[in-house]
C-alpha positions as CSV (number, residue, x, y, z in Angstrom):
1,X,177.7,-50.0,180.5
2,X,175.1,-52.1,178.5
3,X,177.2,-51.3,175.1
4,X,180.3,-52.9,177.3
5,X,178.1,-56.2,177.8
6,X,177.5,-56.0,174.1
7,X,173.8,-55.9,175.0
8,X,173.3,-53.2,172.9
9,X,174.9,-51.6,169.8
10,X,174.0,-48.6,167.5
11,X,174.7,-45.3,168.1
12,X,172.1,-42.8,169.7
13,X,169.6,-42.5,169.7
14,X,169.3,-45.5,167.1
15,X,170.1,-48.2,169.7
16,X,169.1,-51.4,169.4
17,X,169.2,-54.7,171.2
18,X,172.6,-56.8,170.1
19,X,172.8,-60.1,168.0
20,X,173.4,-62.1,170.7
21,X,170.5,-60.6,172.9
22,X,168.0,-60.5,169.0
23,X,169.2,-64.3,169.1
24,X,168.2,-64.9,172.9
25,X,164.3,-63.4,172.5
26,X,163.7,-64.5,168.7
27,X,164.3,-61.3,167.4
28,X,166.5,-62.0,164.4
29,X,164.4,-60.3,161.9
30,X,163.9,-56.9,163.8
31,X,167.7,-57.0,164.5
32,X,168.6,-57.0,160.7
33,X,166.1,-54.4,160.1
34,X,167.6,-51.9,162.4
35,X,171.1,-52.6,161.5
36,X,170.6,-53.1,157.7
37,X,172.8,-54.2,155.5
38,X,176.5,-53.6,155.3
39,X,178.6,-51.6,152.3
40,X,179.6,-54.9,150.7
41,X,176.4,-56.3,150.4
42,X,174.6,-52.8,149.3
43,X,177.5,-53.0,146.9
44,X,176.8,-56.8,145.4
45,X,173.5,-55.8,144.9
46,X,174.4,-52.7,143.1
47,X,177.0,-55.1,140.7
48,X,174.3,-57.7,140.6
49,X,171.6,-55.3,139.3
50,X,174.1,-53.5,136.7
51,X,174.8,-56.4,134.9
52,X,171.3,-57.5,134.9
53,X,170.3,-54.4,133.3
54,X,173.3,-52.8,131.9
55,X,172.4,-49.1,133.1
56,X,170.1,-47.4,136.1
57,X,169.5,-44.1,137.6
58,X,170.4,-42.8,140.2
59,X,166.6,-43.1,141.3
60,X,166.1,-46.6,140.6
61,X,169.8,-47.5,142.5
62,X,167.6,-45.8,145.8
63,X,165.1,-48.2,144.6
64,X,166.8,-51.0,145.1
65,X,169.0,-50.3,148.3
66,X,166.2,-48.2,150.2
67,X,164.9,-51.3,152.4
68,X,168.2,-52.4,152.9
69,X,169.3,-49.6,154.5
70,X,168.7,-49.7,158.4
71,X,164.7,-48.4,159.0
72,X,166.0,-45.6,161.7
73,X,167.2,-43.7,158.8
74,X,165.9,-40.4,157.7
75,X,165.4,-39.8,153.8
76,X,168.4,-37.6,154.0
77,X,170.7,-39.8,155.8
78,X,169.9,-43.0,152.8
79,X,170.4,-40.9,150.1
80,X,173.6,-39.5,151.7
81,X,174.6,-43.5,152.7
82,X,173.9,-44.7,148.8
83,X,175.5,-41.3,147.7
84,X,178.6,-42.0,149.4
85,X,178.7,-45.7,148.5
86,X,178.2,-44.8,144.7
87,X,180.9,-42.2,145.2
88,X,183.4,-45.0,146.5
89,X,182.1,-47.4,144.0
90,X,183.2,-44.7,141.3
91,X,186.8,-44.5,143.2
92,X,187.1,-47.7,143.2
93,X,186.6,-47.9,139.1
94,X,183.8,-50.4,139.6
95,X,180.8,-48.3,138.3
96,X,181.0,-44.8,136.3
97,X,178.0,-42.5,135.3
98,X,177.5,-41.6,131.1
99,X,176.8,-38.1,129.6
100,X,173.2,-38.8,130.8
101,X,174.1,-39.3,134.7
102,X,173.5,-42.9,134.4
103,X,174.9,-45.5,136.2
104,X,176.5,-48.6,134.2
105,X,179.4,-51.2,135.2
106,X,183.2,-49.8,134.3
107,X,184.4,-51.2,131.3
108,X,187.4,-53.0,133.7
109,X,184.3,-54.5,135.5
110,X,182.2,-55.8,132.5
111,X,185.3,-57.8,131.6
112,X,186.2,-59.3,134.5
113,X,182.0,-60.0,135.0
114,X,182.8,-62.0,131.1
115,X,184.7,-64.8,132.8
116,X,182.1,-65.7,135.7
């Protein structure tokens, strides 16, 4: 009933108050926390930190995405979320891994990164 009103959304038991109802009591901040961030933006970052850097580990990509990940996550479930976003990253031809696991831009990506 209250996920019909769009009072609430999540799914259990990580619920959490809706945007419109985070708007309504000033609760913006604890809204984005809960929900986090979505795949595209985990995904600039990713892009944004390979180019400044060239390569990273797998460790340092959890770095970077671990508080933007929603805070009702377990440890298991972020590393499986970055996990699978790397995975369809790779897919995608947008990042690839070395003889040393590390992570670095796709050579189709570091070109098309040349004319920005």
């Amino acid at each position: 009933m209250l996920r019909k009103r769009k009072l609430i959304e999540g799914r259990k038991p990580h619920l959490y108050v809706s945007k419109r109802i985070a708007k309504a009591t000033n609760k913006e901040v604890e809204y984005t926390l809960r929900k986090g961030f979505d795949d595209a933006e985990c995904r600039e970052w990713i892009i944004k930190a390979l180019k400044d850097h060239t390569v990273l580990s797998r460790q340092q990509i959890n770095e970077l995405l671990w508080s933007k990940l929603p805070i009702d996550y377990t440890e298991e479930q972020k590393l499986r979320k970055v996990g699978n976003l790397l995975t369809k990253m790779r897919k995608n031809k947008e990042i690839q891994t070395d003889e040393n696991r590390l992570w670095h831009l796709s050579e189709q990506n570091e070109n098309l990164s040349e004319f920005k």
